[in-house]
C-alpha positions, 0 to 999 in steps of 0.5 A: 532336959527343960534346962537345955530346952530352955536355953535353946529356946533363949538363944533362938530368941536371942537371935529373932529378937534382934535381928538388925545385930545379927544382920549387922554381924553377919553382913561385917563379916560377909563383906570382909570375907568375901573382898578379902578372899575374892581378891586374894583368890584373883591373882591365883586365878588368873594365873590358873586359867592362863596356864590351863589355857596354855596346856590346851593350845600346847604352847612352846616351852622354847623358841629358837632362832637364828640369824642363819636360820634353822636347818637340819644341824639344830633339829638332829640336836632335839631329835636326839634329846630323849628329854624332848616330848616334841619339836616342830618348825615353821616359817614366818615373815614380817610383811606389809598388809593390805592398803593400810600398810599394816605390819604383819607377821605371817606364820605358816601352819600345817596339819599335823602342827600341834604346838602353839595350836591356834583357836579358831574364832571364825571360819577355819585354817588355811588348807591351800597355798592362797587362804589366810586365817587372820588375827582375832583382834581390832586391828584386823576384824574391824577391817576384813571379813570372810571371803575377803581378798588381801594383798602382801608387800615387801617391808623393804624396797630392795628385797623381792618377797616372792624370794620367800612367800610364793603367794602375794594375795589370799583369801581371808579363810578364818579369824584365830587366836594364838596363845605366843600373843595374848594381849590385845595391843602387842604383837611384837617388834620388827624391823620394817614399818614403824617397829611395831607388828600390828598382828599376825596372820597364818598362811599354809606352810605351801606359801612360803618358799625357803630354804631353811626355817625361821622357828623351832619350837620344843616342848620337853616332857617334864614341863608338860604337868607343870604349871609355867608360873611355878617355880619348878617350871621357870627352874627347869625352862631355864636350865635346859635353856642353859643346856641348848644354848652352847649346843646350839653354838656348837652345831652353827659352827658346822654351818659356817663350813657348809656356808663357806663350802657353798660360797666357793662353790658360788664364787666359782660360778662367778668366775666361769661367768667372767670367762664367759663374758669375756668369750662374748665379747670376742663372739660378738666382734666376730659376728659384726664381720660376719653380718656385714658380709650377708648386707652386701649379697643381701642388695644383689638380691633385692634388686634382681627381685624388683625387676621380676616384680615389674614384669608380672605388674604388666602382665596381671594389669592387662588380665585385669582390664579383660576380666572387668569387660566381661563382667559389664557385658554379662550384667547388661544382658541379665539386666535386659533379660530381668526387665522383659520378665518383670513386665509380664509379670507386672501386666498378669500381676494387674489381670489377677487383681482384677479377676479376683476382684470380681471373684470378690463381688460375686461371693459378696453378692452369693453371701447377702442372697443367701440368708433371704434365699434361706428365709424364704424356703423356710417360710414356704415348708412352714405354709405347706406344712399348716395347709396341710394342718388344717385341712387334716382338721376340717376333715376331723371336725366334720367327723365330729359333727356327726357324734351325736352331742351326748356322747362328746364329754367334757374331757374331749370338748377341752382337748379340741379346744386346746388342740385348735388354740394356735388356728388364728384367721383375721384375729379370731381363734379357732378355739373361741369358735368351738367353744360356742359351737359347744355351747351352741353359740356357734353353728358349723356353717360359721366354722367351715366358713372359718376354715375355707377362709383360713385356707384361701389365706394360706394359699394366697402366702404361699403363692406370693412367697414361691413369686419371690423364690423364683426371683432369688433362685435366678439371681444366685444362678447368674452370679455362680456362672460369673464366679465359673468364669472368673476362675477360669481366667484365673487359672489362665493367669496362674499358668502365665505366672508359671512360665515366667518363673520357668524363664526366671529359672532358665535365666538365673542357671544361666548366671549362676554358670556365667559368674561361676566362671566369672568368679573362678576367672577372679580368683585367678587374677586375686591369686595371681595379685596376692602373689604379687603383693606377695612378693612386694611385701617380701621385697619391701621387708628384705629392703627393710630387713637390709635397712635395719641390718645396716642400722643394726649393723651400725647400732651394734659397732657403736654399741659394742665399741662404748660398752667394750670398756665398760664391759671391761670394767665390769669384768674387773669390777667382778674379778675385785668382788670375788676378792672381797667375797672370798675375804668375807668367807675367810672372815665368817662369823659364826651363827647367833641363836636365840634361844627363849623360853616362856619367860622370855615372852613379855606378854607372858612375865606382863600378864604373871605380874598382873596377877601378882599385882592383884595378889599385892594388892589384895594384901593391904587394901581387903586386909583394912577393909577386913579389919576394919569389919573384924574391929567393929564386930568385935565391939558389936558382940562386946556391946552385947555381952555388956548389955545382957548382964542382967540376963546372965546373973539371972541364968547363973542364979537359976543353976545353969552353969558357966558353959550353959551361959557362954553357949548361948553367946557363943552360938549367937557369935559363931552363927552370924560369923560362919554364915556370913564367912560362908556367904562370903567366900561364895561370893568372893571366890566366884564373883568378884574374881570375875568382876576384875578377870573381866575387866583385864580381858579389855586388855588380855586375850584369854578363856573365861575365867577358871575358878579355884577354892583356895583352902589357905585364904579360907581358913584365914578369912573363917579365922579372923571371923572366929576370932573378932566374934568369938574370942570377944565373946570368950574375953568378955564372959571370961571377966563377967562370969567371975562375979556371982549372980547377985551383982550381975543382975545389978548394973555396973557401978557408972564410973566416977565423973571427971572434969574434961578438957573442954571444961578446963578452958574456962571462957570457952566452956562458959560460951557453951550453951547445954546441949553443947556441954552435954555432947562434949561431957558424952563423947569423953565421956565414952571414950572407947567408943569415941575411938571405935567410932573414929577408927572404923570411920576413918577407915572407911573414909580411907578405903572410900578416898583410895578407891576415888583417887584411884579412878582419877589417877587412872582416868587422868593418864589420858588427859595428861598423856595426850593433851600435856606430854604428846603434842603432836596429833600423827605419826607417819611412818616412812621408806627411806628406800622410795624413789625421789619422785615419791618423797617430793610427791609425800612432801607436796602434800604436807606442805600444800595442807593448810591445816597441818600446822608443823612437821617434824622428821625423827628417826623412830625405832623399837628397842628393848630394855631388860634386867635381871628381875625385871620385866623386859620392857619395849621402848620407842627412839625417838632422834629428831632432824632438829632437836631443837624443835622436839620441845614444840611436838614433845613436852621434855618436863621433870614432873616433880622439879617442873624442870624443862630440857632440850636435846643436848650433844651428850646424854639420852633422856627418858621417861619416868617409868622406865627410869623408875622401873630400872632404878635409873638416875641422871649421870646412869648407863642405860642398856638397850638392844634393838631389832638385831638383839645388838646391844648398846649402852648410852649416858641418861641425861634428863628424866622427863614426864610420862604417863603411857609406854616408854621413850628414848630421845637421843640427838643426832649426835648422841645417836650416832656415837652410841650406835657408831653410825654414820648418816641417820634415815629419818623415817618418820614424821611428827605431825600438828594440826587442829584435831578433826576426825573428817580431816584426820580420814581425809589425810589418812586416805591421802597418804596411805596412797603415796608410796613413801608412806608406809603407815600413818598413826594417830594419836586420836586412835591411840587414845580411844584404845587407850580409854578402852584399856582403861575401863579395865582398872575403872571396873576394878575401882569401882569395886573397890569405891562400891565395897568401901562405901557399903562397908561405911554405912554398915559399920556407921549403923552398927556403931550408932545402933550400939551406942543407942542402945546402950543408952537407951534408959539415958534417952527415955529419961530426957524424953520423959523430961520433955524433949521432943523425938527431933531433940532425942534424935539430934543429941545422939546426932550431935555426937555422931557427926562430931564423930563422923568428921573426925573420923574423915579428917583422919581418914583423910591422912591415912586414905593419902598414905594407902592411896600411895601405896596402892598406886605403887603396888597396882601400877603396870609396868607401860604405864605411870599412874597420876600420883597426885590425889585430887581434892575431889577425892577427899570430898566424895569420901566426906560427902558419902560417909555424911550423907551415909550417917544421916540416912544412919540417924534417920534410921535411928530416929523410927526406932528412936520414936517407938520406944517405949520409955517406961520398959527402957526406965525398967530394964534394970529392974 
């Protein structure tokens, strides 16, 4: 038992003491775990979240649609079908949208749809006739909002849309999604505009107005479970496809009997709208006659009328001239009677003034007596009232002279002299006079003498101020009777005011009765004129009605004379239609359906093809990483067990056993292998599948990512750990523990020395110095690890050069997209159906613009080419007025030959991917189908360079023989000029109003949308460049780590001779970078060939990646692993600093 406890006390030191091993393992292994199960896990993921995503919204597991429509026949079929779990159809139109003239497909929407559910981003689903939900990608939501008003046009000028949608302008109402479109640049193809659906937008199913459906879409129950990127489910989608299809066939058949049936019934309208034509004819001629017959009793008439008219004009004129006199002389006497009023109103007007200015004075003059009148009565009350005081308090003091003087105390002294305080005469006080009268200072003769004389004062005041009352009181009497007299005349005024009004009021009865009679006189004469003009206007317009019957008369004999023959003719012309009509319906064609499944969605298969990409991808670029990592752990561990001999001849020699050694290295093995494994795969199931789902999400319109734990990737990862740790270790100890103890614990034997090939070419080993000779004998000397080295670091070198060469083949398509291949800088999209003024309008503008450089017209439509086993792929036709110009706005180059073409009489030519993707050639037959699914074949001429979508050019000529038609409406045009955005907005603004002009398109916009998809790979391949260069400095520190410490006696013995730590540090160094730069030369050539083999495997379908790999790609590879083996070697040389020469000399002991 202490055995035991022994050992897994060694062993747990084992792993504490060298911690950088373990960490070195374990970080091998998490690196190669996690990048080799995070992408394989990517591609599975991403088709589960796309297919979860489809089972929410409930996606169609079939599309149908007809050229006839969709009408009772087609859905009785999946009524019938007990294999149907639900059926639903709809209507849509491709429309023009807004002022930018976007094309858009309207959809219609009801409550109780449930297939192809829309996700609702914003706001909500239309619920009225006149509400609009918007697709929820750039196009629209950088331009509408809520609340928004927005107008639809008709994609061609002959058609009328109010035939088919109800409702012309709608209110935006929601943004969604729709899971039928999940990329973010594609929405399908049309036949109006430039060929391209912009977005879709939802209206209720209210707006539209047809007589049968445009769509049927069908879900079947045994789909329901399935996912849709499984065999199973692409097996059965197709056969019931394959089920439909003649089903279909057959119940159109039905169709062309109704169809004829309503034709004839037609057609005889048609002929009862000839008879009935001609029956006007002969009515009209018939009512010619008949009108000139009413003009001539019409003259008699008028001229007795005017007579009539002349004698009521003398009759009212007269009236006239009596009413008028009448009026005069009842004005002058109510203006004479008015004038005699007015001066006796203006005479007692002046008497008023003046009384009641004198009323004025006297109240002014009552107003300043008043206050002194006041002051002076006041006054007189006040002497009275202190005469009476005084003499009240003679009488008192003279009883108090009568006390005797004992009895007065000094209490009562005080109160008489307070008391007499306010009696003051000729500014000597009362109570001063007491006060000596107390102190008999005083007599009393002196006091009533006070008093007397105080009197005598008051007396004297109070005559003088009752003197001055009796002048004030005369004064206010006098002016009180003026103010009674005033007011008398006054009142006298007020009742000769009051007779005046009274005569006023007699006088204006008086006229009031006068113009009442004079007003209904008036009215008899008005109305007696109003009869007259009356009659006048009846008379003039009967003379104008007459006029304009004869003119009519006339007009109408001439025009029924010219358009006789032409109705004629036109009646023959109806009869020769009706002809051709019945001819069409003998000859009716029965109805074409299309009948698609998931996997007739290009979005659908393009995003599956993704995914397996990432899946092809994950099968070479982790598998290198991996081994990589795998190789160099397993020389890691292998370094390990080699080392540790010593110890192990010592635990066999103290009796453990074989397993008891092989577990020690096994759980050191397998414990830095299962955590790094494990780490690993959490962080590659969970990280870096998002990394890269994110990334596609620039181009994909989809749910977060759905997570799944893939037990196949996980036990190949845990495996190939396992195995580089483990069975290393088992291999090694295998051949170890077969020695006994005695010669474990003695080194090995080194192998004899041998002449090198360096030493063999004499005049160079001569020119060698020692250090020199001393690497060269190391490095062959130690050959194993000289190839351990080289491999791990060319590989990283390679993974390093294809992550570089992979950014710049993606970020060098635009450049050469846009700047080599599209000369040109716009698209104009136009109707060939607009009015000759419109076109020269749109005409005068480009050539009136100086800064447009050259135009081009070309005849431009989206076409579609498929085979068995490759995706259907959308291709733009191209067919220029003057083909000879084309090479001027198109560069039409061979890539790999530099071969330039022109546009001959036969041949087509096509762009590389496309040629590439359907293992097309010079001299081959490409198929193709346009908008009407008619499809064509024509010769390939020439392949050209191309890097973004595919393009057909043909010649005029070439296009007319291969789609047998006869004159070619150029509708669009190629513009150049000198790039500017103000301009670019500018001649946007001006031509999206010009009604030739259906759509304008710039390349500049097409190039920002697509750097933006871009950064999707870009993030992916930073991934990769990120990965590979975190597993180059590992794998260089663990193969320099191993190679230190497995000679590290042979690096303490040349320390101990005196070299200093720089030279210790660089005769490891020399070795390394030896190494390291063979390393990058043969990563170099074998990063070409992965490079090449990963652009193949990443590559999408629209899209050709730059194959050429730039120098810069080799540098950065070279520069990093240099750079990461000397921060290596800084590393070493702290650690080659402290060792401790004396224990390293010993480990042998």
């Amino acid at each position: 038992m202490a055995k035991k406890t022994a050992l897994h006390k060694l062993i747990w030191r084992e792993i504490t003491s060298s911690k950088a091993r373990f960490l070195s393992i374990l970080t091998l292994i998490l690196l190669g775990v996690g990048f080799f199960s995070g992408l394989q896990a990517t591609g599975p993921n991403m088709l589960k979240t796309a297919n979860q995503y489809f089972t929410e919204q409930q996606l169609y597991d079939m599309h149908v649609q007809s050229n006839y429509g969709i009408d009772e026949e087609e859905l009785a079929l999946f009524e019938a079908d007990e294999a149907v779990d639900r059926y639903e159809a709809g209507y849509s139109k491709d429309v023009l949208f807004g002022v930018d003239r976007l094309v858009v497909k309207l959809i219609s929407y009801a409550e109780d749809n449930h297939i192809n559910q829309y996700e609702v981003n914003e706001g909500r689903l239309p619920e009225a006739a006149d509400e609009i939900a918007l697709d929820h990608n750039d196009v629209l939501t950088h331009r509408y909002q809520l609340g928004d008003e927005v107008s639809i046009y008709s994609g061609q000028s002959s058609e009328d849309l109010s035939e088919s949608v109800a409702e012309s302008t709608f209110t935006v109402v929601g943004f969604v999604t729709s899971p039928r479109y999940i990329t973010n640049d594609s929405r399908g193809q049309t036949t109006i505009g430039r060929g391209q659906i912009d977005a879709f937008a939802v209206v209720n199913e209210d707006a539209f107005q047809m007589e049968v459906y445009t769509d049927l879409f069908v879900t079947f129950d045994r789909l329901a479970d399935l996912s849709m990127y499984g065999e199973t489910y692409k097996d059965l989608s197709l056969s019931y496809k394959e089920d439909y299809e003649p089903q279909l066939i057959a119940a159109g058949s039905g169709r062309i009997d109704e169809i004829r049936e309503e034709g004839q019934r037609e057609l005889e309208d048609a002929r009862a709208e000839i008879e009935a034509a001609e029956q006007e004819l002969l009515d009209a001629e018939q009512e010619l006659v008949e009108a000139e017959a009413e003009l001539e009793d019409g003259r008699g008439e008028l001229e007795a009328g005017q007579q009539e008219l002349e004698d009521a004009y003398v009759e009212l004129d007269q009236a006239e001239q009596d009413y008028r006199a009448g009026v005069q002389a009842f004005e002058e006497e109510i203006a004479d009677a008015c004038a005699e009023l007015d001066q006796q109103a203006a005479r007692l007007s002046e008497n008023e003034t003046a009384v009641r200015d004198g009323i004025a004075e006297v109240e002014a003059g009552l107003r300043e007596l008043q206050e002194p009148y006041i002051t002076l009565v006041e006054q007189e009350t006040a002497l009275l009232d202190e005469r009476d005081a005084l003499r009240s308090l003679d009488q008192q003091l003279r009883e108090l002279y009568e006390v005797p003087e004992d009895l007065i105390t000094e209490q009562m002294r005080q109160d008489w002299i307070n008391e007499t305080s306010s009696v003051v005469y000729n500014e000597v006080a009362l109570s001063d006079l007491l006060t000596g009268y107390f102190a008999d200072e005083v007599t009393e003769a002196e006091i009533n003498t006070f008093i007397s004389g105080a009197e005598t004062g008051l007396n004297e005041a109070l005559s003088e101020i009752r003197t001055n009352l009796e002048a004030v009181t005369e004064q206010r009497n006098e002016l009180m009777n003026q103010q009674d007299q005033l007011e008398g005349n006054l009142a006298e005024i007020e009742a000769g005011k009051q007779e005046i009004e009274n005569g006023r009021e007699q006088l204006d009865r008086q006229v009031a009765q006068t113009e009442r009679e004079l007003e209904e006189a008036r009215t008899e004469l008005d109305q007696g004129w109003y009869e007259y003009d009356q009659a006048v206007a009846e008379l003039e317009e009967a003379e104008a009605d007459i006029e304009q019957g004869e003119i009519d008369y006339e007009e109408g004999l001439a025009t029924f004379n010219e358009e006789r023959a032409e109705a004629e003719e036109e009646i023959s012309d109806a009869r020769t239609e009706i002809a051709d009509a019945e001819e069409e319906l003998r000859t009716l064609e029965a109805p074409t359906y299309y009948v698609n499944v998931r996997h007739d969605n290009g979005q659908l298969v393009e995003y599956e093809d993704n995914a397996e990409r990432m899946s092809d991808l994950a099968t070479i670029f982790p598998v290198v990483f991996f081994l990589i990592a795998a190789l160099v752990t397993l020389t890691t561990v292998t370094r390990m067990i080699e080392e540790q001999r010593v110890e192990m001849g010592t635990l066999k020699a103290l009796g453990y056993s074989d397993r008891d050694i092989q577990k020690k290295y096994y759980l050191y093995a397998l414990s830095a292998s299962m955590i790094g494994a494990l780490l690993g795969l959490v962080l590659g199931y969970t990280l870096l599948p998002k990394v890269i789902f994110n990334a596609y999400k620039i181009l994909y319109d989809l749910p977060p990512l759905a997570l799944g734990f893939y037990w196949s990737f996980a036990l190949i990862s845990i495996g190939i750990a396992l195995f580089s740790s483990l069975i290393t270790a088992w291999y090694v100890l295998r051949q170890d523990l077969k020695s006994n103890p005695a010669v474990l614990m003695r080194p090995k034997a080194p192998k004899s020395g041998k002449r090198i090939l360096v030493e063999r070419l004499t005049p160079l080993w001569r020119r060698m110095n020692f250090m020199q000779k001393v690497t060269a004998r190391n490095l062959f000397r130690y050959k194993q690890r000289m190839l351990m080295t080289v491999i791990g670091i060319s590989g990283c070198a390679a993974l390093i050069i294809t992550g570089f060469g992979l950014k710049g083949a993606v970020e060098g398509i635009v450049d050469l997209q846009f700047g080599k291949v599209m000369q040109y800088e716009a698209v104009v999209a136009l109707d060939n159906e607009a009015d000759e003024s419109s076109k020269s309008a749109y005409r005068s503008i480009i050539n009136d613009e100086e800064a447009i450089e050259s135009a081009l017209s070309v005849y431009q439509e989206a076409l579609e080419v498929s085979e068995t086993g490759t995706t259907t792929q959308n291709v733009t036709l191209f067919v220029p007025e003057n083909p000879e110009r084309l090479p001027d706005f198109v560069q039409l180059e061979n890539r790999l030959s530099s071969e330039s073409y022109q546009l001959d009489k036969e041949g087509a030519i096509v762009t590389e991917k496309l040629a590439t993707l359907f293992d097309i050639e010079p001299g081959d037959e490409l198929t193709f189908t346009d908008p009407d699914n008619v499809e064509y074949q024509v010769e390939v001429g020439a392949i050209i360079e191309n890097y973004a979508g595919h393009y057909l050019y043909m010649s005029p000529d070439v296009y007319q023989e291969t789609m047998a038609s006869g004159s070619i409406g150029y509708n669009a045009e190629l513009l150049t000029y000198t790039y500017d955005a103000d301009f670019e907005q500018a001649l946007a603004d001006t031509l999206s109003d010009q009604d030739y002009v259906v759509t304008v398109s710039f390349n500049q916009s097409m190039l920002n949308l697509f750097e933006d998809s871009m950064e999707s790979l870009n993030i992916v391949v930073i991934v990769l460049i990120v990965a590979a260069a975190g597993l180059a400095f590992i794998v260089l520190y663990n193969l320099t780590n191993i190679n230190v410490s497995e000679r590290i006696r042979e690096l303490s013995t040349i320390k101990v001779l005196g070299f200093y730590d720089n030279e210790v540090t660089m005769y490891i160094y020399r070795e390394n970078i030896i190494l390291t730069l063979m390393g990058i030369v043969v990563g170099a050539l074998f990063g070409r060939l992965l490079h090449i083999f990963v652009l193949d495997t990443a590559s999408m379908d629209n899209m050709m990646f730059n194959p050429s790999l730039h120098w810069s790609s080799y540098l950065y590879a070279a520069v990093l692993t240099l750079v990461f083996s000397t921060l290596v070697m800084w590393l070493m040389h702290r650690k080659l600093k402290g060792v401790d020469m004396i224990e390293a000399l010993k480990s042998n002991e």
